[in-house]
N, C-alpha and C positions, 0 to 999 in steps of 0.2 A: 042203689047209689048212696056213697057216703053224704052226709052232709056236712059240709065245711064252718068246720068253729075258726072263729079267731080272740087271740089274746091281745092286749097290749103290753105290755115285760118292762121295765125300767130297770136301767143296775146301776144300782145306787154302790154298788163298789168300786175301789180304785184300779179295778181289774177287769182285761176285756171276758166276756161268756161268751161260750157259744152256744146257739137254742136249737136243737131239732126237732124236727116230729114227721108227721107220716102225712104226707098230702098227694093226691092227685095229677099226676105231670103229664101231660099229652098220653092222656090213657093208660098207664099205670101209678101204682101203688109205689114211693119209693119215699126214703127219707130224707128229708133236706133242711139245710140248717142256715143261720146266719149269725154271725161277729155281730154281739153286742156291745160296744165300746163302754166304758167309765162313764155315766151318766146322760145318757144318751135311751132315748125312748122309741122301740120297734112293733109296728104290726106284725103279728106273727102267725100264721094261718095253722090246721091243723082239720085230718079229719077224722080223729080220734077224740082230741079233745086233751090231749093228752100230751107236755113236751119236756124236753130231755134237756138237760144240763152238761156240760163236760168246758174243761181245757184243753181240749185234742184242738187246737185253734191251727186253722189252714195257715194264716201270717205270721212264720216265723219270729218276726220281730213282737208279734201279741206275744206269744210265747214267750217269750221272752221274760216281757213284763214281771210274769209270773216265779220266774228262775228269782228272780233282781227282787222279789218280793218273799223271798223264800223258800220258794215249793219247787222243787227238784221235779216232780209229776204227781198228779192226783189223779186224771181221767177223769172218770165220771162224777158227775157234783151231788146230784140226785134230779126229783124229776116234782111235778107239779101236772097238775087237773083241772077243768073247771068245773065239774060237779066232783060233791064229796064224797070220800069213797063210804064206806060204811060204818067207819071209826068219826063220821067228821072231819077227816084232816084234808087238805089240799094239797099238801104237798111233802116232800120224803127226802129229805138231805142227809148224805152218807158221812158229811163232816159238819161236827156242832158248829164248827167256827162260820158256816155260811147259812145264811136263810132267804125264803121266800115265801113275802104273807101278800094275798091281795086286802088292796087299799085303796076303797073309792072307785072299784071298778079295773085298776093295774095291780100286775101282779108285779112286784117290788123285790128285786133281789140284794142282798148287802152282804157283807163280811161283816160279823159280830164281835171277831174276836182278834 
């Protein structure tokens, strides 16, 4: 039996995320996600430990946002952990312009650039 982590995630960006991971749902293994809005703070369950970044956003109009902000499509953002992998690091962002450091216990998303 998995044992279920959970995160807290805050996105401190002006842009909605979306979070996924691998959890437990009526006796399977499946991956499921949720719209994290512009600064706005989510439990986020996980029984990996492990969750996933992207703007593949189910609500059109999120999407949006992100058109209206520049970005034509990105998909996947990168991903984050809550133990460190073997370098130390927590977390793996495919674009410099966006991060994710835990702070005080949340893991804290922003656009940097």
């Amino acid at each position: 039996m998995n044992h279920l982590r959970t995160c807290i995630f805050k996105n401190s960006s002006n842009l909605p995320i979306f979070v996924e991971s691998w959890v437990n749902k009526h006796q399977l293994t499946s991956m499921v996600g949720t719209t994290v809005e512009p600064g706005k703070t989510n439990e986020i369950l996980s029984i990996t430990g492990e969750w996933y970044l992207h703007n593949l956003l189910p609500n059109k109009l999120d999407f949006l946002k992100w058109k209206e902000a520049g970005y034509s499509s990105i998909g996947h953002l990168g991903k984050f952990r809550d133990k460190p992998a073997y370098d130390r690091q927590i977390s793996w962002m495919d674009y410099d312009e966006f991060d994710i450091k835990l702070i005080d216990g949340i893991y804290v998303f922003s656009k940097i650039k």
